[in-house]
C-alpha positions as CSV (number, residue, x, y, z in Angstrom):
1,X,-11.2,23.0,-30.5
2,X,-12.4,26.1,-29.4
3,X,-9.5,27.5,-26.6
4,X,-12.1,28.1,-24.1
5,X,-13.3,25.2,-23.9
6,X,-10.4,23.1,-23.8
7,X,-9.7,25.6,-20.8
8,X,-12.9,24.9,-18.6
9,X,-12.4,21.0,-19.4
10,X,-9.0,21.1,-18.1
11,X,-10.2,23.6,-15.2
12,X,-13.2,20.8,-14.7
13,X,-10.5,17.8,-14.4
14,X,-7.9,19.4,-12.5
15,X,-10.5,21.0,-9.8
16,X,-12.2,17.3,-8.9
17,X,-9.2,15.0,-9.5
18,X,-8.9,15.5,-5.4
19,X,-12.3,14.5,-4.7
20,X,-11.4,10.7,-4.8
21,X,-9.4,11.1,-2.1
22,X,-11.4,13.4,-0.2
23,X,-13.9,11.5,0.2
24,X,-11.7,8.1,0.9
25,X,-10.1,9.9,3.7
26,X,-13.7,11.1,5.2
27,X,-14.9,7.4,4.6
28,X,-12.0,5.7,6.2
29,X,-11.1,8.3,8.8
30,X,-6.8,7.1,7.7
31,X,-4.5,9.4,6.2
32,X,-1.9,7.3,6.6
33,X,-0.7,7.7,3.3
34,X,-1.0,11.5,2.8
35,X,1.7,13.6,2.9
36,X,1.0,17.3,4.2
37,X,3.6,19.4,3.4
38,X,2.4,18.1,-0.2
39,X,-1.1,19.3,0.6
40,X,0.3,22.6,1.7
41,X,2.4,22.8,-0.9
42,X,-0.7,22.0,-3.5
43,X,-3.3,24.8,-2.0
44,X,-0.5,27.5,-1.6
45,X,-0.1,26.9,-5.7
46,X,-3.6,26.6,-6.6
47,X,-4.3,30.2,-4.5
48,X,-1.4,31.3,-6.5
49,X,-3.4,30.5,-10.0
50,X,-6.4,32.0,-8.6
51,X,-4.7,34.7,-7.7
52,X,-3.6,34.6,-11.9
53,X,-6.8,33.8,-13.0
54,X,-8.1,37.3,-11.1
55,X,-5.2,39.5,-12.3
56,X,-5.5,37.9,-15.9
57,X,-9.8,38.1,-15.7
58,X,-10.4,34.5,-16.6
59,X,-13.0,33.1,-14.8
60,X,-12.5,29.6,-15.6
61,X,-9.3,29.7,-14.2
62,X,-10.1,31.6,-10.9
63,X,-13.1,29.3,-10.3
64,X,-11.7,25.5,-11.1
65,X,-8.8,26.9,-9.0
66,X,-10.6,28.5,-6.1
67,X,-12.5,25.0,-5.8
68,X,-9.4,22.6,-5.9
69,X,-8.3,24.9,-3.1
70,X,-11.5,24.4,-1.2
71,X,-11.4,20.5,-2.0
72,X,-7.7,20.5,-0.6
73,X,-8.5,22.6,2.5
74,X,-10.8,19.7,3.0
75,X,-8.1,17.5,2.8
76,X,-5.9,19.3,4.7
77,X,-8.1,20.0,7.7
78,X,-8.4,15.8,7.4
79,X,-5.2,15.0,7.8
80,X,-4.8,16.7,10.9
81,X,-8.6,15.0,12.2
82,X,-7.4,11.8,11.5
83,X,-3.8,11.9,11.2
84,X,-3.8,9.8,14.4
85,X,-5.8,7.2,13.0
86,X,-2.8,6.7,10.9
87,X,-1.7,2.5,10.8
């Protein structure tokens, strides 16, 4: 398999796999279950492989990166909106 590719698939996965529960959060208004230290602690390492990905030149990894941190901004911003909707 051709190394590029198997590097934008993973980029691909890794960069949505939070868009479940983005949007479950935003449907439900509850973030009762999220942790955000763990959501700080997940865009502080994804800006980190961005930051990688532009000292290294790899596009695929600055931009599935710079989107997972986007998506988890989302999230982040979220848990504060709602966190009082928590059960």
């Amino acid at each position: 398999m051709n190394e590029n590719l198997l590097g934008i698939a993973a980029g691909i996965l890794t960069s949505i796999s939070m868009l479940p529960q983005l949007i479950k959060v935003i449907k439900e208004k509850n973030v009762g279950d999220l942790s955000w230290i763990m959501i700080l602690i997940l865009i502080l390492g994804l800006s980190l492989w961005v930051w990688y990905g532009v000292l290294k030149n790899e596009h695929p990894i600055i931009v599935s990166n710079a989107f997972a941190v986007l998506v988890n901004i989302c999230l982040f911003i979220c848990y504060f909106l709602y966190k009082d909707n928590a059960d």
